[in-house]
ZAMARKE-612536 format. One record per atom (N, C-alpha, C): residue number from 1; residue in three letters; z, y, x negated. Coordinates in steps of 0.1 Angstrom, whole numbers, always signed. Example, Ala and Ser with C-alpha at 12.3 -4.5 7.8 and 13.67 -1.06 7.14 Angstrom:
- finu, gumi, pz, py, px
- 1, ALA, +78, -57, -132
- 1, ALA, +78, -45, -123
- 1, ALA, +78, -33, -132
- 2, SER, +71, -22, -128
- 2, SER, +71, -11, -137
- 2, SER, +79, +0, -129
//
This chain:
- finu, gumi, pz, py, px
- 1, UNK, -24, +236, -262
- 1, UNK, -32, +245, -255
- 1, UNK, -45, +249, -262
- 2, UNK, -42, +250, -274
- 2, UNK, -56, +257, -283
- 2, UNK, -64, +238, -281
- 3, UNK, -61, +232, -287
- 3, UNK, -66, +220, -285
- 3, UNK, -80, +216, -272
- 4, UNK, -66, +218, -260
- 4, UNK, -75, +214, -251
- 4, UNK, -86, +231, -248
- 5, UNK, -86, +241, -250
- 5, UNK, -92, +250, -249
- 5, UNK, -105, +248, -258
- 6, UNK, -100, +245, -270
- 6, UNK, -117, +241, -280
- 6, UNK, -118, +222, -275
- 7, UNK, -119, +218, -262
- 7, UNK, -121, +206, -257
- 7, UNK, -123, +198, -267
- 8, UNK, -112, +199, -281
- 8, UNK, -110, +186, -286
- 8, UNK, -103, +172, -281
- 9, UNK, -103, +158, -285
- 9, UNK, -99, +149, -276
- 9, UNK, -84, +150, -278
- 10, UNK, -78, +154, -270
- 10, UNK, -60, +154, -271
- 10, UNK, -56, +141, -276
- 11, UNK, -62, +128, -269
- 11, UNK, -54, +116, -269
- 11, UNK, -55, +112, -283
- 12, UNK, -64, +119, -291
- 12, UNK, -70, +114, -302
- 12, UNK, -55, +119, -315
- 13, UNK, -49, +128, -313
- 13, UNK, -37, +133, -318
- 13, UNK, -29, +130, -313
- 14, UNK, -23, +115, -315
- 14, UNK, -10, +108, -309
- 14, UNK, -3, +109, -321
- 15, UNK, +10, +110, -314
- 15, UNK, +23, +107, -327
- 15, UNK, +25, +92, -327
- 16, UNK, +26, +91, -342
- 16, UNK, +26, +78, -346
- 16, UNK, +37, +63, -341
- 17, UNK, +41, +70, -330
- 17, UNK, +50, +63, -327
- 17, UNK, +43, +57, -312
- 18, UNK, +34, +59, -304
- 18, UNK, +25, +53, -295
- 18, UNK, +15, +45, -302
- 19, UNK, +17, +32, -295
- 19, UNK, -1, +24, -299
- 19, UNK, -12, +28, -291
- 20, UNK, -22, +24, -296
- 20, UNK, -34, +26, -292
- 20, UNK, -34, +22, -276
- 21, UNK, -27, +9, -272
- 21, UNK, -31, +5, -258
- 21, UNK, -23, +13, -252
- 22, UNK, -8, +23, -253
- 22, UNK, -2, +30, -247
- 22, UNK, -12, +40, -243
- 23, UNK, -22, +44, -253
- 23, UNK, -27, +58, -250
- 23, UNK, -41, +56, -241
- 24, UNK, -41, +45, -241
- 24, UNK, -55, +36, -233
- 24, UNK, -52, +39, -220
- 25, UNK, -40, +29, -216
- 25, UNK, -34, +29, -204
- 25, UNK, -29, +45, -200
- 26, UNK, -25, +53, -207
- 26, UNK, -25, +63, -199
- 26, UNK, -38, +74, -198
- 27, UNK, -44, +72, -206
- 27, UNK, -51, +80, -201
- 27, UNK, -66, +77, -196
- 28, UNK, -70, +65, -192
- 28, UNK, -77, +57, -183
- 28, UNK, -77, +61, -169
- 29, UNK, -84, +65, -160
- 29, UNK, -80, +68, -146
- 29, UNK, -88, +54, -140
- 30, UNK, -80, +45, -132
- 30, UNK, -83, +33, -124
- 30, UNK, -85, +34, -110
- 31, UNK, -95, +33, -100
- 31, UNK, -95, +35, -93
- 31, UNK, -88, +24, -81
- 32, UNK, -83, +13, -89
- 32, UNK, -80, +4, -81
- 32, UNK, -63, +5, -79
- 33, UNK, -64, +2, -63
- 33, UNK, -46, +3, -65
- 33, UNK, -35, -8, -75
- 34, UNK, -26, -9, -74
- 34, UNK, -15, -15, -80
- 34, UNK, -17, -29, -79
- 35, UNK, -12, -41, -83
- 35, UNK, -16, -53, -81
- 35, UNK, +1, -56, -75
- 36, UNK, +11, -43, -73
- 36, UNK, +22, -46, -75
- 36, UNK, +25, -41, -59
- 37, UNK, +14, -38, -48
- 37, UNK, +12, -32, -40
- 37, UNK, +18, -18, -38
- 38, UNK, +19, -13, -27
- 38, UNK, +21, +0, -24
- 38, UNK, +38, +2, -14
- 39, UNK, +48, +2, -25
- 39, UNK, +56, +3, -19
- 39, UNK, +64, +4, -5
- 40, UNK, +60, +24, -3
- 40, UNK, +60, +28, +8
- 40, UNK, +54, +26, +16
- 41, UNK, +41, +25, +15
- 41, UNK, +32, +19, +28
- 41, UNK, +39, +1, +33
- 42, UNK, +45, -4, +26
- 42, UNK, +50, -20, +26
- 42, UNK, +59, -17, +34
- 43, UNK, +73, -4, +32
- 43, UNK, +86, +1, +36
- 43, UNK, +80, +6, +50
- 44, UNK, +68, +14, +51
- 44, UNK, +69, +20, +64
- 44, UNK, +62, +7, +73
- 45, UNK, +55, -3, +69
- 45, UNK, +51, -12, +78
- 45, UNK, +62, -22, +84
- 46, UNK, +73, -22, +72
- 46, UNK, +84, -32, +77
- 46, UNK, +93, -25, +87
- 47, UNK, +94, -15, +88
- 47, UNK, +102, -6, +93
- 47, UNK, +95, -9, +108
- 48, UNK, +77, -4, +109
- 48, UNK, +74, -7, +121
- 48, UNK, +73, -21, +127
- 49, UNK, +79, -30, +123
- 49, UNK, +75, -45, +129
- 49, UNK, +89, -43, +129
- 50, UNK, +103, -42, +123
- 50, UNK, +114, -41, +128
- 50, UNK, +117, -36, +143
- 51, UNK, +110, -24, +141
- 51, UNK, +117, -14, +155
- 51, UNK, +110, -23, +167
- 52, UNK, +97, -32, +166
- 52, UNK, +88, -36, +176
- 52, UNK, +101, -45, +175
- 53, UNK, +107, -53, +167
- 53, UNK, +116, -66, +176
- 53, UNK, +125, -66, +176
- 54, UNK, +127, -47, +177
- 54, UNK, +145, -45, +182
- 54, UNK, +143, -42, +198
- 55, UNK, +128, -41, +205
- 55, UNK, +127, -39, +214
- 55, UNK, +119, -54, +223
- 56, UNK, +131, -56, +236
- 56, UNK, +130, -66, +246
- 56, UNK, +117, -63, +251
- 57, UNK, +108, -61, +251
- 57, UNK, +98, -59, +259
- 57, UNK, +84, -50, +257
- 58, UNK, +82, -52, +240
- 58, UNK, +72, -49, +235
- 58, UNK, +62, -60, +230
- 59, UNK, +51, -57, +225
- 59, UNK, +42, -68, +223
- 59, UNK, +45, -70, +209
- 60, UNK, +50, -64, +198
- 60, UNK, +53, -70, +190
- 60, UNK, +60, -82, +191
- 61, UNK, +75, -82, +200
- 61, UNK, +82, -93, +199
- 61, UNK, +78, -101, +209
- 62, UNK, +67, -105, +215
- 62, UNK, +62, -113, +221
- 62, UNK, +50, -120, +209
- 63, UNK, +46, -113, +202
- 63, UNK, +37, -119, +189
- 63, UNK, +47, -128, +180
- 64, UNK, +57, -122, +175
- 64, UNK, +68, -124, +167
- 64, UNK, +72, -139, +176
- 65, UNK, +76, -137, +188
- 65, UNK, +83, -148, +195
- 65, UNK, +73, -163, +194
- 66, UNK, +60, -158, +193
- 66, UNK, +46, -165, +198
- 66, UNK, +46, -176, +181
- 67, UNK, +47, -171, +168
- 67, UNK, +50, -171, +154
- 67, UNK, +57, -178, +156
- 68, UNK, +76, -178, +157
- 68, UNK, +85, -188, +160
- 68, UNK, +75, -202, +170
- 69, UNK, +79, -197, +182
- 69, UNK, +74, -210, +187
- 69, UNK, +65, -219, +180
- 70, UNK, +53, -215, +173
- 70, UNK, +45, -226, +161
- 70, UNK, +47, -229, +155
- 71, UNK, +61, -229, +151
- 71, UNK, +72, -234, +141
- 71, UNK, +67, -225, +125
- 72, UNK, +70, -213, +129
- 72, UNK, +66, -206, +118
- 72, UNK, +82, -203, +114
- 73, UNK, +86, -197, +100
- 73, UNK, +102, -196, +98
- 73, UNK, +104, -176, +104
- 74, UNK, +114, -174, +104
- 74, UNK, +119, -158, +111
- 74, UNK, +107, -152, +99
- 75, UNK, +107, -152, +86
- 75, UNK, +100, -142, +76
- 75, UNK, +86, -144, +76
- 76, UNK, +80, -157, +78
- 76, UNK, +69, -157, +81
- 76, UNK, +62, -150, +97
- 77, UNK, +72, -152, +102
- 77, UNK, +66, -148, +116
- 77, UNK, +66, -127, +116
- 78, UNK, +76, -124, +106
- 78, UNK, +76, -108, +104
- 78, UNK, +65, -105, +93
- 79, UNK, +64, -111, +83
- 79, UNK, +52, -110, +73
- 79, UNK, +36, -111, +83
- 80, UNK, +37, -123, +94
- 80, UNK, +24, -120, +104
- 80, UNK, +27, -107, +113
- 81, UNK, +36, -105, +116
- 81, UNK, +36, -90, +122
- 81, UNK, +34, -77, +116
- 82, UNK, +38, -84, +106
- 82, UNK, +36, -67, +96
- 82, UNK, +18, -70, +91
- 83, UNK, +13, -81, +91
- 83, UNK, -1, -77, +90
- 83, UNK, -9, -72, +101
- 84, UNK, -3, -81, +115
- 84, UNK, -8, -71, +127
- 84, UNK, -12, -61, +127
- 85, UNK, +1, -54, +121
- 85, UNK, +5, -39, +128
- 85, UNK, +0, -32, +114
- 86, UNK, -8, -36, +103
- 86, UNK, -14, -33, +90
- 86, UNK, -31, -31, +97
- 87, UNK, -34, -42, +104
- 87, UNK, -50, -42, +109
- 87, UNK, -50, -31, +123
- 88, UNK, -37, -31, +130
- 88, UNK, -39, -24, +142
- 88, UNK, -40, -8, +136
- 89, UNK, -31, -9, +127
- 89, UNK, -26, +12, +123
- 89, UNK, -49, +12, +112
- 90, UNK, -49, +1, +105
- 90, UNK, -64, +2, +98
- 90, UNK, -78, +8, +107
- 91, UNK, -74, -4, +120
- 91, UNK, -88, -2, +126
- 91, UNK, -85, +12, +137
- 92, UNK, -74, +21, +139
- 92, UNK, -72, +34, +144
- 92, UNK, -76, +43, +132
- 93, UNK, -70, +38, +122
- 93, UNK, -81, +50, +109
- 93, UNK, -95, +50, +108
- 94, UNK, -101, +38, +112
- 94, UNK, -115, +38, +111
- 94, UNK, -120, +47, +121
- 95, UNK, -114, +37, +135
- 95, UNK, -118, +46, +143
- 95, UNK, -119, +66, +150
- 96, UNK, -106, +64, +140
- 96, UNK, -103, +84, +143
- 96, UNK, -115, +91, +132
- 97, UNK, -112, +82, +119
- 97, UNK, -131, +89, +110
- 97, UNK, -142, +84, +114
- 98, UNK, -142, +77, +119
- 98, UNK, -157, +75, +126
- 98, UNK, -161, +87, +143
- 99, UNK, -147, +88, +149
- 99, UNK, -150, +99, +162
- 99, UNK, -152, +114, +155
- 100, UNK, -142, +118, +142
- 100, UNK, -142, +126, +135
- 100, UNK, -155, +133, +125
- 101, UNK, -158, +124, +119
- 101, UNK, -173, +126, +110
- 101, UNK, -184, +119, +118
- 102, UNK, -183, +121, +128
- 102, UNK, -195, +111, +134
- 102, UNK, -201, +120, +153
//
């Protein structure tokens, strides 16, 4: 507390048991996401291309079905759905900040 109050560098008083790149890495702010992607957003996209081809008569499983027929394998054809439905939910963000700030 006194430390950071006289705005000395905190990271600079590491216990000797952290390296240098431990203290790098944490206290670096990166603006780039993960190279390991984004879990939940992965979880809620699979989740939406699932529920599209639990249903007979959505466009999802008509895309999905479209995938098979060009002899694409079941995972390939849900990995192209899940980017579908990645560009369709993208280009509704754009477009709701663009009607919004605009």
């Amino acid at each position: 507390m006194i430390l950071a109050r006289a705005s000395l560098d905190v990271p600079a008083f590491k216990p000797p048991s952290t390296t240098a790149r431990e203290t790098h890495l944490r206290t670096v702010f990166t603006p780039y996401p993960s190279c390991f992607g984004n879990h939940k957003l992965n979880h809620a996209l699979h989740m939406a291309a699932i529920c599209q081809l639990r249903q007979p008569h959505c466009d999802g499983r008509a895309y999905f079905e479209r995938r098979v027929a060009e002899g694409k394998t079941n995972k390939e054809a849900i990995r192209a759905l899940k980017r579908q439905t990645s560009n369709t939910v993208y280009r509704h963000l754009v477009t709701d900040a663009a009607s919004t700030h605009g």
